[in-house]
N, CA and C atoms as a LAMMPS dump frame, in Angstrom:
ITEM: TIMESTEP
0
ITEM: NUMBER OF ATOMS
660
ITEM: BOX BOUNDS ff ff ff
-5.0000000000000000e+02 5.0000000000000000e+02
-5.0000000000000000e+02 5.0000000000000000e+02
-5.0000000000000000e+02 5.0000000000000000e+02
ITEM: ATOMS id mol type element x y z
1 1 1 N 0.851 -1.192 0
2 1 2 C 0 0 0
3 1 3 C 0.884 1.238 0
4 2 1 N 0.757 2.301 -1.249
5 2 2 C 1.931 3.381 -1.202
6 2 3 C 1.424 4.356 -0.194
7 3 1 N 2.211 5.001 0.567
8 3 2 C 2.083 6.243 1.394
9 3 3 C 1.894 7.63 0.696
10 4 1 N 1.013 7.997 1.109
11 4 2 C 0.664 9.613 0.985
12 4 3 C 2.113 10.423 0.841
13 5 1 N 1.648 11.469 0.449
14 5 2 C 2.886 12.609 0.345
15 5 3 C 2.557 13.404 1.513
16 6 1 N 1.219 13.427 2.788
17 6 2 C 1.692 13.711 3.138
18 6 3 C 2.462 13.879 4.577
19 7 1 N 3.3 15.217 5.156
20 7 2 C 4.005 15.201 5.905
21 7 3 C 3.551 15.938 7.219
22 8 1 N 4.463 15.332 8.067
23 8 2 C 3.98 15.991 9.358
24 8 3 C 4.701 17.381 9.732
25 9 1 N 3.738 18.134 10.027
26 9 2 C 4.597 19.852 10.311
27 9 3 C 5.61 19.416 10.965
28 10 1 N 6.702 20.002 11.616
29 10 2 C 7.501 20.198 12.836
30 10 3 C 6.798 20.614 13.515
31 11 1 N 6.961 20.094 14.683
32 11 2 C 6.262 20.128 16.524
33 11 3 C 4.666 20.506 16.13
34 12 1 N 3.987 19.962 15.146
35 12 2 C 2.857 19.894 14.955
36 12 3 C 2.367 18.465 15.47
37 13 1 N 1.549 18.477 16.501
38 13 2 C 0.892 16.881 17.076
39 13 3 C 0.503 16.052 16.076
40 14 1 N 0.269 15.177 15.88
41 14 2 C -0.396 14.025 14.907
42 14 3 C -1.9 14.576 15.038
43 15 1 N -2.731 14.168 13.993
44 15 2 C -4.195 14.684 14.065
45 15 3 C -4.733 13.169 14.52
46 16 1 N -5.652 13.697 15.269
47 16 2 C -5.941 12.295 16.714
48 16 3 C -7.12 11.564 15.719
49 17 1 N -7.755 10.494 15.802
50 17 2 C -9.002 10.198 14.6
51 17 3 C -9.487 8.622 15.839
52 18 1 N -10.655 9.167 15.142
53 18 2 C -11.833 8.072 16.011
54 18 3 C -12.429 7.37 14.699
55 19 1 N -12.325 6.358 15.153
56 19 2 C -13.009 5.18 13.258
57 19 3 C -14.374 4.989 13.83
58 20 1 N -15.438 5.24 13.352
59 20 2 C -17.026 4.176 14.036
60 20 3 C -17.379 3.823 13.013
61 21 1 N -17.564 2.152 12.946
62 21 2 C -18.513 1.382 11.906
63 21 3 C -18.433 -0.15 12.789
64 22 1 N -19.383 -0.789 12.435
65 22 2 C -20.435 -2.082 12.882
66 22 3 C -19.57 -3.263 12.323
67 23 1 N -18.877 -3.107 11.111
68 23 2 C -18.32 -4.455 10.17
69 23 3 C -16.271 -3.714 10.711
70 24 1 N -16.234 -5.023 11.527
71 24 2 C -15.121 -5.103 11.977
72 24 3 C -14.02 -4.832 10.934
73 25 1 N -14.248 -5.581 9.46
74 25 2 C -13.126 -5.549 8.746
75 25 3 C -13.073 -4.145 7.952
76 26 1 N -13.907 -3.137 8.203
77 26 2 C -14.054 -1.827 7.819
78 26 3 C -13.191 -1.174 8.454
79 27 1 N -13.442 -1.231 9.925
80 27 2 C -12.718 -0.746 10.896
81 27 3 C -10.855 -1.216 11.097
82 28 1 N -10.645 -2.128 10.248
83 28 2 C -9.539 -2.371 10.359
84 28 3 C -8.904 -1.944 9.08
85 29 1 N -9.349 -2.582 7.826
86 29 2 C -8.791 -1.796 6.531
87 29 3 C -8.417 -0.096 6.694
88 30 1 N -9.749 0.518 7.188
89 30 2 C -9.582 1.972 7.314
90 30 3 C -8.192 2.362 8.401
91 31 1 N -8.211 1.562 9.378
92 31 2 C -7.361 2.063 10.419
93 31 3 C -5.818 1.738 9.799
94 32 1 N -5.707 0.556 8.943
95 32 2 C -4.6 0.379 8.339
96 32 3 C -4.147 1.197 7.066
97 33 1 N -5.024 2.005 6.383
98 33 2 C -4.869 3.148 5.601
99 33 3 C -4.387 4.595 6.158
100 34 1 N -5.081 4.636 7.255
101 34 2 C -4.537 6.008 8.209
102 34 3 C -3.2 5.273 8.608
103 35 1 N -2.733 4.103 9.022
104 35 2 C -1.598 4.389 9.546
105 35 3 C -0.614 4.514 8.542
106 36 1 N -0.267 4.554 6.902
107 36 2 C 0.761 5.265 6.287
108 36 3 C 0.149 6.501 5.938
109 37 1 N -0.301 7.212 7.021
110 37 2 C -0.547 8.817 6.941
111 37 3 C 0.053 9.427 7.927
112 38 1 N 1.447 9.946 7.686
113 38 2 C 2.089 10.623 8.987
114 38 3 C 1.673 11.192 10.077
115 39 1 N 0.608 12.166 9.151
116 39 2 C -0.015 13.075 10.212
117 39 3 C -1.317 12.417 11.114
118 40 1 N -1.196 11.486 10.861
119 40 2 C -2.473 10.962 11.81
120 40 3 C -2.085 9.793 12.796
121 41 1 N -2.931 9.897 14.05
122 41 2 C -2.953 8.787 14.771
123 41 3 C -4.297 8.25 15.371
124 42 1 N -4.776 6.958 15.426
125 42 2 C -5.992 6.364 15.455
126 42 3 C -5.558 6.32 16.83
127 43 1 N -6.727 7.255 17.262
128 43 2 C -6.651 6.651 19.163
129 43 3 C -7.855 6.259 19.47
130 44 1 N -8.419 5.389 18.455
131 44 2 C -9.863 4.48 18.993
132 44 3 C -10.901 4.026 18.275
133 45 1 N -11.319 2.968 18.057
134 45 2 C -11.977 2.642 17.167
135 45 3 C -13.456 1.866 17.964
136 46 1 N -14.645 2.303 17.474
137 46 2 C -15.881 2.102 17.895
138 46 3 C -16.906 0.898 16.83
139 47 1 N -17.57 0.328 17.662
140 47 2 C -18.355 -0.619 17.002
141 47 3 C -19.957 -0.769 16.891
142 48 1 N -19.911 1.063 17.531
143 48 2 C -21.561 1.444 17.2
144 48 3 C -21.681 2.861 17.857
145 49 1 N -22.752 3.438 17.29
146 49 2 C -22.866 4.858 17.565
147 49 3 C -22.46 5.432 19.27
148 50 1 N -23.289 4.566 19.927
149 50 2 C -22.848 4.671 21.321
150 50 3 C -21.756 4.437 21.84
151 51 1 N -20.952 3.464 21.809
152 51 2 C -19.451 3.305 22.325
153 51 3 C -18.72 4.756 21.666
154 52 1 N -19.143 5.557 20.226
155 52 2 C -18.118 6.137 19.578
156 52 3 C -18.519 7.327 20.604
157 53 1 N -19.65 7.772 20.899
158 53 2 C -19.935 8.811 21.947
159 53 3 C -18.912 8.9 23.047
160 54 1 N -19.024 7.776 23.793
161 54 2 C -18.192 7.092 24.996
162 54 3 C -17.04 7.711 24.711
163 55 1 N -16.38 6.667 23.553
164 55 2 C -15.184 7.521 23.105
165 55 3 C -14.561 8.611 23.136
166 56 1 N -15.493 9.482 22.198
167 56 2 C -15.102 11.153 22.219
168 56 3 C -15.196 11.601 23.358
169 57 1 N -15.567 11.227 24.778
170 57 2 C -15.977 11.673 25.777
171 57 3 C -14.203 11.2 26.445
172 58 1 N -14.073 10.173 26.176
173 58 2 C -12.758 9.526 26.75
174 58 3 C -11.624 10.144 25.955
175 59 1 N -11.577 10.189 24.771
176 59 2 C -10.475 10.513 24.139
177 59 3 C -10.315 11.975 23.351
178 60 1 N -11.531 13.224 23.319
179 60 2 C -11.434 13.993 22.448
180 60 3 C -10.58 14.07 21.47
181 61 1 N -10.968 13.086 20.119
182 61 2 C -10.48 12.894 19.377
183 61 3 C -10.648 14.725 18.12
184 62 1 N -9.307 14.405 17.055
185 62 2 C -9.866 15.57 16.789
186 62 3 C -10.533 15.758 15.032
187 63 1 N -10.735 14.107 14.647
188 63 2 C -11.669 13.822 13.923
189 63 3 C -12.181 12.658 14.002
190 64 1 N -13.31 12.324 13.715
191 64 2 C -14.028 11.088 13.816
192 64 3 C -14.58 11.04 12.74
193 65 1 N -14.132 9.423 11.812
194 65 2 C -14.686 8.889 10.499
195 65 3 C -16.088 7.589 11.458
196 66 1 N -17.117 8.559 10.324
197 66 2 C -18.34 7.697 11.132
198 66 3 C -19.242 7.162 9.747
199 67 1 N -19.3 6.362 10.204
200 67 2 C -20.315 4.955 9.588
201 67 3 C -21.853 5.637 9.858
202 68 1 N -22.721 5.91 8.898
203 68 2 C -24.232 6.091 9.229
204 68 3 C -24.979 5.336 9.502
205 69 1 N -25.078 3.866 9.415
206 69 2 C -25.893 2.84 9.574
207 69 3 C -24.923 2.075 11.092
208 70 1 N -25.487 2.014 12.207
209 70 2 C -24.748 0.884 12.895
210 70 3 C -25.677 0.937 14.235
211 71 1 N -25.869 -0.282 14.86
212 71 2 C -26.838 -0.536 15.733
213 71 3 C -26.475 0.447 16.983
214 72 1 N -27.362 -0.189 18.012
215 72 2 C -27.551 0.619 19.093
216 72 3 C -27.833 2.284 19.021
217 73 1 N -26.968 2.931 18.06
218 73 2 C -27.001 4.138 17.982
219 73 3 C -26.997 4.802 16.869
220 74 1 N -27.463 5.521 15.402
221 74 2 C -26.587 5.224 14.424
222 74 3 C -25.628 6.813 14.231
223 75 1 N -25.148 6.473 13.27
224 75 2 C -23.912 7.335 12.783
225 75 3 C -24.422 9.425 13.093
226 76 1 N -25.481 9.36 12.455
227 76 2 C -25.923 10.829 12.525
228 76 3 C -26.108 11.369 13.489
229 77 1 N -27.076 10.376 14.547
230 77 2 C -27.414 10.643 16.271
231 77 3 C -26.417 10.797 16.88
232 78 1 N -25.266 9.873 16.896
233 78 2 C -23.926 10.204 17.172
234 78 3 C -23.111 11.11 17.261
235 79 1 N -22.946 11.238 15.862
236 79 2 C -22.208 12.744 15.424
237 79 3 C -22.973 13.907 16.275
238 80 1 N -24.392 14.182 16.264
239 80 2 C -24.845 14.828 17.078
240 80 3 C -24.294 15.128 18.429
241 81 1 N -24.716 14.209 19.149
242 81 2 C -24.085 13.865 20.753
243 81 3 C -22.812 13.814 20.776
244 82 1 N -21.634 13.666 19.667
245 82 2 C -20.406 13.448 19.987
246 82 3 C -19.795 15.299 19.726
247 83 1 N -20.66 15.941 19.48
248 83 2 C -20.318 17.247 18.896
249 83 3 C -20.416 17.881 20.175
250 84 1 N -22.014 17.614 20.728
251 84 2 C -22.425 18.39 21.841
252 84 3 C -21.149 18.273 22.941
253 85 1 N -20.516 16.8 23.06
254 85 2 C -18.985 16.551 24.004
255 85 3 C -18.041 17.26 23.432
256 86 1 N -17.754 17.917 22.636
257 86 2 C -16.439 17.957 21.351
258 86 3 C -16.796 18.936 20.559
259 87 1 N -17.082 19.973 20.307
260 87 2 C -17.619 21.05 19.431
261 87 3 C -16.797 21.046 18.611
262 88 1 N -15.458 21.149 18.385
263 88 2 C -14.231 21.26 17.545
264 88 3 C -13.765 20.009 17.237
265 89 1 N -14.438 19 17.128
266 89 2 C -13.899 17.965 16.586
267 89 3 C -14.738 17.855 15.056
268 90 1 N -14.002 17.179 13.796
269 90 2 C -14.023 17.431 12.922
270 90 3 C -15.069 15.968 12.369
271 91 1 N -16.022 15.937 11.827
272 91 2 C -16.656 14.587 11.522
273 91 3 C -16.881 14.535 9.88
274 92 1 N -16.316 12.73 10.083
275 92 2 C -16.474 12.643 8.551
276 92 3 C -17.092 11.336 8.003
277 93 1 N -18.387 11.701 7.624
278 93 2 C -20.006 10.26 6.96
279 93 3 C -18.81 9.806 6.177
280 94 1 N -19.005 7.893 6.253
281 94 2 C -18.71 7.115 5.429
282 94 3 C -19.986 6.549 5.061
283 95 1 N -20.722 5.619 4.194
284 95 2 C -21.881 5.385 3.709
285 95 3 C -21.532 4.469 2.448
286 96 1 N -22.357 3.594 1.953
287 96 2 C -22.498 2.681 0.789
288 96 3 C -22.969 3.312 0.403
289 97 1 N -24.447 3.992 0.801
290 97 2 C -25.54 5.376 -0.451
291 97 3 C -24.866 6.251 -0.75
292 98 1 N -25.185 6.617 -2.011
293 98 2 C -24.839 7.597 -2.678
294 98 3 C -25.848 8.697 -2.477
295 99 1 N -26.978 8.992 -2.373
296 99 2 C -28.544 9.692 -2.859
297 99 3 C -28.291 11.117 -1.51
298 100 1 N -28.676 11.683 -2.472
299 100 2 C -28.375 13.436 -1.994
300 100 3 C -28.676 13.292 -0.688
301 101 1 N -30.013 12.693 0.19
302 101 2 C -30.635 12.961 1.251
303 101 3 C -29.436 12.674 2.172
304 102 1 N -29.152 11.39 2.241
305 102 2 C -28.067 11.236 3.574
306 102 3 C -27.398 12.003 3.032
307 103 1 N -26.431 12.298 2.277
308 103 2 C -25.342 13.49 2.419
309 103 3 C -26.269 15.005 3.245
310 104 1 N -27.337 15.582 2.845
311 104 2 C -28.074 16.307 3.523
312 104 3 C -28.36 16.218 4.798
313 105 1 N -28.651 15.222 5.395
314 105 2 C -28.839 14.81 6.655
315 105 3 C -27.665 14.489 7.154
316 106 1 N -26.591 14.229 6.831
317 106 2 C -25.094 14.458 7.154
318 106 3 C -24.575 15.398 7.577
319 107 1 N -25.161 16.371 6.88
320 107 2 C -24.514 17.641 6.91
321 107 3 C -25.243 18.662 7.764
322 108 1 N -26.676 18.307 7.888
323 108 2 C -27.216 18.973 8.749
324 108 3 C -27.097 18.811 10.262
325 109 1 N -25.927 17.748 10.62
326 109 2 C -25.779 17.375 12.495
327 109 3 C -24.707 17.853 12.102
328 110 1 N -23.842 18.425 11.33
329 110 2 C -22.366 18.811 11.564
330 110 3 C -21.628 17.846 11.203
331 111 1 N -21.665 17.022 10.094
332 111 2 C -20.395 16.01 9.405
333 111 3 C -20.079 17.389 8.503
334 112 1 N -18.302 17.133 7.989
335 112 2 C -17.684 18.306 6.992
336 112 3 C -17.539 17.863 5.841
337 113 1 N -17.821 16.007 5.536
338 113 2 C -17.109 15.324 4.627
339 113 3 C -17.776 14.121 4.689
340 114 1 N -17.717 14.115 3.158
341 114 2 C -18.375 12.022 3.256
342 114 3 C -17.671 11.573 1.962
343 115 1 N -17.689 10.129 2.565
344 115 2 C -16.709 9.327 2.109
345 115 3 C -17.997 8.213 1.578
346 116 1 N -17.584 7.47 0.172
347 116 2 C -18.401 6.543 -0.608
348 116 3 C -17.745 5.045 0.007
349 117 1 N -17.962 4.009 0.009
350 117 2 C -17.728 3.102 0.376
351 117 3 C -17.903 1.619 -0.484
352 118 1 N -16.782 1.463 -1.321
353 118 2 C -15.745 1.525 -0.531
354 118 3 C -14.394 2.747 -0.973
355 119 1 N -13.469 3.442 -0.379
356 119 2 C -13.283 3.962 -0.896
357 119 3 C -11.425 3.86 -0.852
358 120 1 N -11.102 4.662 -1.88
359 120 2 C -9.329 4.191 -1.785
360 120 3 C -8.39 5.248 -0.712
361 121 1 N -7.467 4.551 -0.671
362 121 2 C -6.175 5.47 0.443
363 121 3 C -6.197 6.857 -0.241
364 122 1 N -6.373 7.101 -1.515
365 122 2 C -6.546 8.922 -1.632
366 122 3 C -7.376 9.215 -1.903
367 123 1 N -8.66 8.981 -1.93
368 123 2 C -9.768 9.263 -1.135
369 123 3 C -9.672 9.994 0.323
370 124 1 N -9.695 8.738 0.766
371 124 2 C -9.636 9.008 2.346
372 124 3 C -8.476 9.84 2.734
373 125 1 N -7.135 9.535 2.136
374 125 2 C -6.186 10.701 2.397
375 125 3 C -6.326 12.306 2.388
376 126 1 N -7.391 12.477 1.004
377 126 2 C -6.884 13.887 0.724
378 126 3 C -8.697 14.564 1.678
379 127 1 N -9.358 13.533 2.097
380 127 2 C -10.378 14.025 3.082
381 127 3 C -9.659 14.35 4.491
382 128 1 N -9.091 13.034 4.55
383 128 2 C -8.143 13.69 6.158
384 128 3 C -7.471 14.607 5.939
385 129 1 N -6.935 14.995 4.861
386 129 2 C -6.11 16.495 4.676
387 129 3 C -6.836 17.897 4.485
388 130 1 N -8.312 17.661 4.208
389 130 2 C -9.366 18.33 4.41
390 130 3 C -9.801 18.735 5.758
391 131 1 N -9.818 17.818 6.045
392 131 2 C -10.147 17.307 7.66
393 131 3 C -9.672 18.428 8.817
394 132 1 N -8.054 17.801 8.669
395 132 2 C -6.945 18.316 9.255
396 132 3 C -7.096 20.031 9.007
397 133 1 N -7.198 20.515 8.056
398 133 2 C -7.22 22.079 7.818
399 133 3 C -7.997 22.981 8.631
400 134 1 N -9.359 21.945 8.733
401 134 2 C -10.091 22.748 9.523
402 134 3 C -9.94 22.548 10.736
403 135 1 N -9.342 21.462 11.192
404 135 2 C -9.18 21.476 12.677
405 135 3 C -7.752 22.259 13.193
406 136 1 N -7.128 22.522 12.219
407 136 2 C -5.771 23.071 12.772
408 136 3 C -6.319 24.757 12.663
409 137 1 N -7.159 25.195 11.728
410 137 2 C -8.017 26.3 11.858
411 137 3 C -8.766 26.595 13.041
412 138 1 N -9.856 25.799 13.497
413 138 2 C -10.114 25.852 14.704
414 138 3 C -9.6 25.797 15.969
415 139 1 N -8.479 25.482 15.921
416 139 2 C -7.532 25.364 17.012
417 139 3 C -7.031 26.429 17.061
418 140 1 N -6.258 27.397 16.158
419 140 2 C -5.927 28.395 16.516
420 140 3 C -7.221 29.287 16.646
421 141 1 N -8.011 29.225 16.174
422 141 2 C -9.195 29.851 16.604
423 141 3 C -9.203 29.957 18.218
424 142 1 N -9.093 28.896 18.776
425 142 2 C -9.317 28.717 19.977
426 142 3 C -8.152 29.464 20.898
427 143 1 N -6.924 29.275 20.392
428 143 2 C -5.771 29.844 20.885
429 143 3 C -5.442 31.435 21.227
430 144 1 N -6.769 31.842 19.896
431 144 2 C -6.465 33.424 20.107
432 144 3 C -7.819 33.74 21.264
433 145 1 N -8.851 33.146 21.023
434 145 2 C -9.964 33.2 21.804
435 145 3 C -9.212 33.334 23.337
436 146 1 N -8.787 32.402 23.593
437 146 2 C -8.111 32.521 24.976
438 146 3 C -7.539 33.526 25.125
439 147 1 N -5.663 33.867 24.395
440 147 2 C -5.529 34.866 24.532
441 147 3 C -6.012 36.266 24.378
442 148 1 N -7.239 36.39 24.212
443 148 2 C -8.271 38.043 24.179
444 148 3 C -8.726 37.302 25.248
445 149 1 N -9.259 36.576 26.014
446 149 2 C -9.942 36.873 27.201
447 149 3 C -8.82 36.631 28.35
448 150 1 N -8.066 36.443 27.946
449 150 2 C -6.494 36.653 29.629
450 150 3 C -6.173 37.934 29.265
451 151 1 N -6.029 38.81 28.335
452 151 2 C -5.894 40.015 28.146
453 151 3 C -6.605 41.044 28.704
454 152 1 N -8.177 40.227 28.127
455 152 2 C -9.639 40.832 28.808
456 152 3 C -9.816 40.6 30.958
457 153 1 N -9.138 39.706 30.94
458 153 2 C -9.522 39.322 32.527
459 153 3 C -8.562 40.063 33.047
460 154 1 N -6.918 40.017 32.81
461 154 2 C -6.107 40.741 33.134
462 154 3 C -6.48 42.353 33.427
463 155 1 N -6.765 42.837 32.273
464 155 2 C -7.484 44.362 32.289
465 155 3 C -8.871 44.627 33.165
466 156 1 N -9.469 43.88 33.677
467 156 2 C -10.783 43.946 34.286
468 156 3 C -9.946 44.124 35.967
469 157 1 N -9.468 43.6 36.303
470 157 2 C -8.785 42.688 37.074
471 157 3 C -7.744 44.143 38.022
472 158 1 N -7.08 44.535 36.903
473 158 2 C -6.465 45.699 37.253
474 158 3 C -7.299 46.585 37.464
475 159 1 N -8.532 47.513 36.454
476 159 2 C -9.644 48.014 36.953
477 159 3 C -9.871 47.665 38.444
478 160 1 N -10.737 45.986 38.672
479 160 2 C -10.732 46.369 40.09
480 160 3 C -10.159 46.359 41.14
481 161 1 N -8.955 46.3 41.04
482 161 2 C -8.121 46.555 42.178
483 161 3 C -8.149 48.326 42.462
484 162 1 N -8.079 48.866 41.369
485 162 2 C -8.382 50.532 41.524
486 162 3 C -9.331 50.47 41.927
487 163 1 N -10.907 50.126 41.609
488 163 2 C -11.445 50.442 42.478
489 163 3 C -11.524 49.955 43.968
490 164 1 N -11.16 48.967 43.984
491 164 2 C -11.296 49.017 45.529
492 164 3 C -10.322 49.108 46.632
493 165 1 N -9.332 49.724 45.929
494 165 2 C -8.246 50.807 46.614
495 165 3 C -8.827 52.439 46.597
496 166 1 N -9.374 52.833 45.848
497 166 2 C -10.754 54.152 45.867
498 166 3 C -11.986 54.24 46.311
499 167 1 N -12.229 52.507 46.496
500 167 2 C -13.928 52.435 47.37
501 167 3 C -14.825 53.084 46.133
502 168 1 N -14.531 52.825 44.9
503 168 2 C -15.934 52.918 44.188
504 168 3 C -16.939 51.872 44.455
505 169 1 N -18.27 52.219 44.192
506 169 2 C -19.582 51.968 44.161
507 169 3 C -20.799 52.158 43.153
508 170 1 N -19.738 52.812 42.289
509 170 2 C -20.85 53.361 41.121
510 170 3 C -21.092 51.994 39.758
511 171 1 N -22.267 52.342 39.34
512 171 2 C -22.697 51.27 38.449
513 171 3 C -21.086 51.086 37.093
514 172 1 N -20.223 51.974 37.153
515 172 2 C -18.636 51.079 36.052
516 172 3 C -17.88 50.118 36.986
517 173 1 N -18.305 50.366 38.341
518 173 2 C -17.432 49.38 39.266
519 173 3 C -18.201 47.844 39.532
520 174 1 N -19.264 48.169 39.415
521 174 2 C -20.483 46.971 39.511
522 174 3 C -20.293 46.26 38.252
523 175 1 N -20.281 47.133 36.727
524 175 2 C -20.43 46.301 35.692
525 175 3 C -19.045 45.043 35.931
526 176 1 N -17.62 45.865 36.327
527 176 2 C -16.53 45.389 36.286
528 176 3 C -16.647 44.072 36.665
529 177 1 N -17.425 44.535 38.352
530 177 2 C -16.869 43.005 39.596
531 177 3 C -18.116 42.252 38.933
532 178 1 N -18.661 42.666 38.166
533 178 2 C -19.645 41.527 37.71
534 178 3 C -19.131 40.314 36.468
535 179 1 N -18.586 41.293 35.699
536 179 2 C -18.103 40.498 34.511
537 179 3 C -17.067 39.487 35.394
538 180 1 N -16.12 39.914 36.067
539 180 2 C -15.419 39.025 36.953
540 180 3 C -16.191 38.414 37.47
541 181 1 N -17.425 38.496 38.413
542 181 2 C -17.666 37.198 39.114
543 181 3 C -18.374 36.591 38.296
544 182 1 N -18.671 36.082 36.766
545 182 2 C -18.882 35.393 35.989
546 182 3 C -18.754 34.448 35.283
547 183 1 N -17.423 34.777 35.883
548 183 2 C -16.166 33.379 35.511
549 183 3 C -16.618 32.961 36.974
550 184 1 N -16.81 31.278 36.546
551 184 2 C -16.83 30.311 37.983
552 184 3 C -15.673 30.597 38.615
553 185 1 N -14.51 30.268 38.121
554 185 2 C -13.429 30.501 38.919
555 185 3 C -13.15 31.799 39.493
556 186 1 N -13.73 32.25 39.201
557 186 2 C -13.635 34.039 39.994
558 186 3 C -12.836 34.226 41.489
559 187 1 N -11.786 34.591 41.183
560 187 2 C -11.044 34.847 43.329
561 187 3 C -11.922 35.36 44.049
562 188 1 N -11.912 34.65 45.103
563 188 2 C -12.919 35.142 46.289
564 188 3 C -13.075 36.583 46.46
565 189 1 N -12.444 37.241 46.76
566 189 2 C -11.896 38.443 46.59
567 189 3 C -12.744 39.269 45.972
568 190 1 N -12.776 39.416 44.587
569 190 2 C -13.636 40.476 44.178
570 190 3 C -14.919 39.585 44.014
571 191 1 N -15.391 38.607 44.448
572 191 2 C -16.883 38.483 44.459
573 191 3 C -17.265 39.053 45.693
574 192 1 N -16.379 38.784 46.848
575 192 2 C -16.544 39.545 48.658
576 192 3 C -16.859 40.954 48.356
577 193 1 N -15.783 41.616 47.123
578 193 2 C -16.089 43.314 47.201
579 193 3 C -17.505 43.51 46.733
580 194 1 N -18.08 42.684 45.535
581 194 2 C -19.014 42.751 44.901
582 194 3 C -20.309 42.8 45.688
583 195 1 N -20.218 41.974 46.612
584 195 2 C -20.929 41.758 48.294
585 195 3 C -21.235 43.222 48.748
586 196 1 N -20.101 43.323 48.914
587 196 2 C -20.01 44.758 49.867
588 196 3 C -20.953 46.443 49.153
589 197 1 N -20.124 46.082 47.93
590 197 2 C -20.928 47.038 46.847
591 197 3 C -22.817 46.879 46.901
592 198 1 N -23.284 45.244 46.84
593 198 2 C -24.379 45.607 46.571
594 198 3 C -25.246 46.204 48.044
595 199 1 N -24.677 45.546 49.266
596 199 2 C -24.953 45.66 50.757
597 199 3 C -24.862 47.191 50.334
598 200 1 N -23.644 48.18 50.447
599 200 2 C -23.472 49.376 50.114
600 200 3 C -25.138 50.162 49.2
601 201 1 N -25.451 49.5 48.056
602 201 2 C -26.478 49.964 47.853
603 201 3 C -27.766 49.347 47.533
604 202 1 N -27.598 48.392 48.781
605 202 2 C -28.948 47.459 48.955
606 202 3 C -29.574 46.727 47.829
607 203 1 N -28.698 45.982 46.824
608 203 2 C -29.195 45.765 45.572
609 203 3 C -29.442 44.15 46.367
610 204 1 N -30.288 44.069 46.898
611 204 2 C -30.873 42.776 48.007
612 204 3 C -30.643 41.454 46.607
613 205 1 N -31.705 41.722 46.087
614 205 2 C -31.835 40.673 44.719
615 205 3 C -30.712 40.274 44.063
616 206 1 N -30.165 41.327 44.21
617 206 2 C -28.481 40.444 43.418
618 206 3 C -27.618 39.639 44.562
619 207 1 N -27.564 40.364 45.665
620 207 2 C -27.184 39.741 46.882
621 207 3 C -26.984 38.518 47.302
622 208 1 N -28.279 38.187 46.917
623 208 2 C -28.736 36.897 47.782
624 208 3 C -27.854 35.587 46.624
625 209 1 N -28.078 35.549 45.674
626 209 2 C -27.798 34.708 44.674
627 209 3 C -25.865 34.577 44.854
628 210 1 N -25.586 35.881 45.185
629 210 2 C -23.894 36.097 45.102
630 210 3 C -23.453 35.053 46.457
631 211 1 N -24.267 35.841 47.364
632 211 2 C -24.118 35.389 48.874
633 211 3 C -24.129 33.808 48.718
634 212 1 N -25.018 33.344 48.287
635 212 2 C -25.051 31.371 48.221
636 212 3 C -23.897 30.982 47.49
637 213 1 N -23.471 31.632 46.424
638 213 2 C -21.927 31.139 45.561
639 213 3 C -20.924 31.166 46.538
640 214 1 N -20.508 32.556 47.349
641 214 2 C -19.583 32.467 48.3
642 214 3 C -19.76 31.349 49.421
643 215 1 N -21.153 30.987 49.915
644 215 2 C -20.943 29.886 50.554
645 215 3 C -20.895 28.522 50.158
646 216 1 N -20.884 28.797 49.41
647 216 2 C -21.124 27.073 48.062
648 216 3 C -19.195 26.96 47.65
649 217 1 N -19.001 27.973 47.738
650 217 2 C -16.991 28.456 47
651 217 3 C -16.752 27.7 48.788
652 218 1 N -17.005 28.581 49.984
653 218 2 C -16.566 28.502 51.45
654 218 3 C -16.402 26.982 51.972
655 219 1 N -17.394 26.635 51.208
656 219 2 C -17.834 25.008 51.74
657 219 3 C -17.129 23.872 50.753
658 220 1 N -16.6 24.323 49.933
659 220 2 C -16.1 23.359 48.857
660 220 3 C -14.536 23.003 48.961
């Protein structure tokens, strides 16, 4: 079986892949095609819609080749539920049908790609290289997402330390310690000032709800 051309970035991870289909020798041909693909590594292979759920739950894989027909659970319901665990994982319909509808109904739970069955190593290669694009897209997606909100928390953060080295109380100091205590992880700290602020101007109704987090944080 000849190997793909292609190659793995430097200090780029292997792209992680979840196989789901019902006919064992599917699941093995396919898994033996990904392995002369550099960039990929099979970290799990499923034998029905439900175990592949399980899976993505165990392994956040960062594509999953899924079978539409397979008991207990099938391929589409799956992809569904395996998305809702995994939002950024990349899914790709394999199928014997050809007929527009399942590709439609494929595409409407969030598959990016479908594969005919049976199909050859560049086939399936230049889909995983499809695959791969968008997940290395979404990933940095994710990378900058983070960095704007440590930027964003950082800057909030400094805000309230000014204020409550000045003892503000006014509704820009409230919006602040609010956006902070929004994050679960929020330091005790400025949810206590946030306390104090609403006690300060009797905002009772917000109070009470803050007050049970600090003892729910106290007790934990």
């Amino acid at each position: 079986m000849a190997k793909t051309n292609q190659q793995p970035e430097e200090h780029t991870p292997p792209l992680r892949v979840l196989i789901a289909d019902d006919v064992q020798e599917t699941r093995r041909s396919t898994r033996l095609m990904l392995a002369t693909i550099p960039t990929v590594e099979v970290v799990a292979t499923a034998r029905d819609g439900r175990q592949a759920v399980d899976l993505t739950k165990k392994h956040k894989p960062d594509i999953a080749i899924m079978d539409v027909r397979m008991p207990e659970m099938d391929g589409l319901t799956a992809i569904r539920a395996m998305l809702d665990v995994h939002p950024q994982m990349v899914c790709i319909v394999m199928s014997t049908e050809r007929d527009s509808q399942t590709l439609r109904d494929a595409m409407s739970v969030g598959a990016r790609a479908y594969l005919i069955k049976p199909y050859t190593l560049e086939e399936l290669g230049q889909v995983i290289q499809q695959a791969g694009e968008v997940v290395r897209s979404l990933q940095q997606r994710t990378i900058e997402a983070e960095q704007l909100r440590s930027q964003r928390d950082a800057y909030l953060k400094q805000l309230a330390q000014e204020y409550t080295n000045t003892k503000r109380t006014d509704d820009q100091a409230i919006e602040v310690f609010e956006e902070l205590a929004s994050n679960p992880e929020c330091e005790l700290r400025w949810m206590r000032t946030l306390a104090m602020i609403y006690v300060i101007r009797q905002e009772w109704d917000k109070l009470v709800p803050l007050a049970q987090r600090l003892q729910h944080r106290a007790s934990t």
